[in-house]
N, C-alpha and C positions, 0 to 999 in steps of 0.2 A: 522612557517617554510614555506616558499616558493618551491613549485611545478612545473610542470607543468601539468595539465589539462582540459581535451577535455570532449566533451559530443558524445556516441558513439549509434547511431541507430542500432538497430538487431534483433537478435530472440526473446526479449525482447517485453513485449509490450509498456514502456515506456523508452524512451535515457535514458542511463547509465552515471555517472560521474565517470570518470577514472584517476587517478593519476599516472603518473612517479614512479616508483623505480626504480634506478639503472638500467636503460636501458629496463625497461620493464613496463609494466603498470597494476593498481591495475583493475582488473573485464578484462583483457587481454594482449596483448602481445605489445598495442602501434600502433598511427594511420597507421604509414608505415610500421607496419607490420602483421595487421589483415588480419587472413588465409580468404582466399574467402567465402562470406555466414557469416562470424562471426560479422560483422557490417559496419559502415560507421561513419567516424565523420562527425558530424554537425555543431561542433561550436568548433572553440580552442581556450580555456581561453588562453593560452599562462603560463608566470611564474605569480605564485597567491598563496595568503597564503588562506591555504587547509580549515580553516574553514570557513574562509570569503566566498569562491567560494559555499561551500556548500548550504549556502542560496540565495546564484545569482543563482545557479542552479535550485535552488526548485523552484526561482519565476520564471526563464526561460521555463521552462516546468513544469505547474503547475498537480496538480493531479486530472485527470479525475472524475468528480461527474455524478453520474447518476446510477437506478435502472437496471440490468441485471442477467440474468441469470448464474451465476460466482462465484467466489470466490472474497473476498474483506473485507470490514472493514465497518461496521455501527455506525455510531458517534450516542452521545448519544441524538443529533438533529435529528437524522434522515435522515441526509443525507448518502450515498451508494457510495464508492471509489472502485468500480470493479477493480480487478486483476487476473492475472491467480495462481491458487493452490499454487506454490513453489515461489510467489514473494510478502507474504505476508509483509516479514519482511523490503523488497525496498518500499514496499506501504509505508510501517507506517513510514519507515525514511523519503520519503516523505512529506504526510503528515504533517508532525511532523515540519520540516523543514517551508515547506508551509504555514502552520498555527501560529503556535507557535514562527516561526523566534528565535529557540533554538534548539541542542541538548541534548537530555537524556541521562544519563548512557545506558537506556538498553529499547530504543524507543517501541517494545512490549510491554511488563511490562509495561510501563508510559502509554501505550494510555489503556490496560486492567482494571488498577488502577482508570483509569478515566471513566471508564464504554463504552471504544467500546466494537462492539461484534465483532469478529474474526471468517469471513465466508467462511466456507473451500463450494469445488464441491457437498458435500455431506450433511451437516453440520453445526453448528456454536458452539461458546464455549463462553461463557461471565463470568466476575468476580461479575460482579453487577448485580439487578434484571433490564430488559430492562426497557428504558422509553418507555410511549407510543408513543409518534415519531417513534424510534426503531421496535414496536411492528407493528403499523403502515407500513413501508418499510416491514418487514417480511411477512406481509399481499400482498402486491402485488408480494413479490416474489414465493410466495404460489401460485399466478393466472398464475407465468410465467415458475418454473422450472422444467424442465426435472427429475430432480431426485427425487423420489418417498422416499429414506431415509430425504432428507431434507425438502420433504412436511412435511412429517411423524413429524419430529424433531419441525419445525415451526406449525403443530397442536397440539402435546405437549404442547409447548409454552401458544398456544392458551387457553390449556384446563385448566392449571394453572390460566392463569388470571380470565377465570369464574370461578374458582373452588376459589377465592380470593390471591393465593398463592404469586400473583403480582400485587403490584399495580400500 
């Protein structure tokens, strides 16, 4: 089915893909009508069938790689997709998108299955035991975060792998 959508800059820290409904737009209100401060389009796909656009969009604005101090997603490479706390689940559609040039049912789920770990402010939660890559990345974000829970959590971590618990 055929849409129209725009890619929308804002409070966000990565452009938005927004879709048309019925005179309004999916993630807001539509480019001529975004309340002041709520974004900017960037690019307008124009009329587009919604999955197609989906991965024009992910390669358009691909997803940031790099270690910070943040919330984010650590592949089981080792590489580090920083995000802000509540935009875990736009990372992983990302991502998802970016990498895999598919859709999952339930993008979360699939990338936990496949052993990311899932790296809240505070925090991390994983389904599988981290690779050493993984464990790796953890180790420098240990030299760099502010938050004394997620040191704490990442020397956990640590204490398991010598204690053999991880291999």
């Amino acid at each position: 089915m055929d849409v129209h959508a725009v890619a929308v800059a804002g409070e966000w820290q990565y452009p938005q893909l927004m879709r048309e409904a019925r005179g309004s737009y999916y993630f807001g209100l539509g480019p001529s009508h975004l309340p002041d401060g709520y974004g900017t389009v960037v690019k307008d796909y124009g009329l587009v069938d919604w999955d197609e656009i989906e991965i024009v969009f992910a390669r358009d604005y691909p997803p940031e790689v790099g270690v910070r101090d943040s919330a984010g997603w650590i592949a089981p490479d080792g590489r580090m997709f920083p995000c802000r706390g509540w935009e875990h689940d736009v990372m992983a559609w990302r991502v998802f998108l970016y990498y895999y040039r598919k859709q999952p049912a339930s993008v979360t789920v699939e990338m936990e299955r496949a052993g990311w770990i899932r790296l809240y402010d505070d925090g991390f939660s994983h389904n599988t035991v981290p690779t050493q890559r993984q464990i790796n990345t953890l180790g420098v974000l240990l030299l760099i975060t502010k938050s004394e829970r997620l040191a704490q959590r990442i020397r956990d971590v640590f204490e398991e792998v010598n204690d053999g618990l991880v291999n």
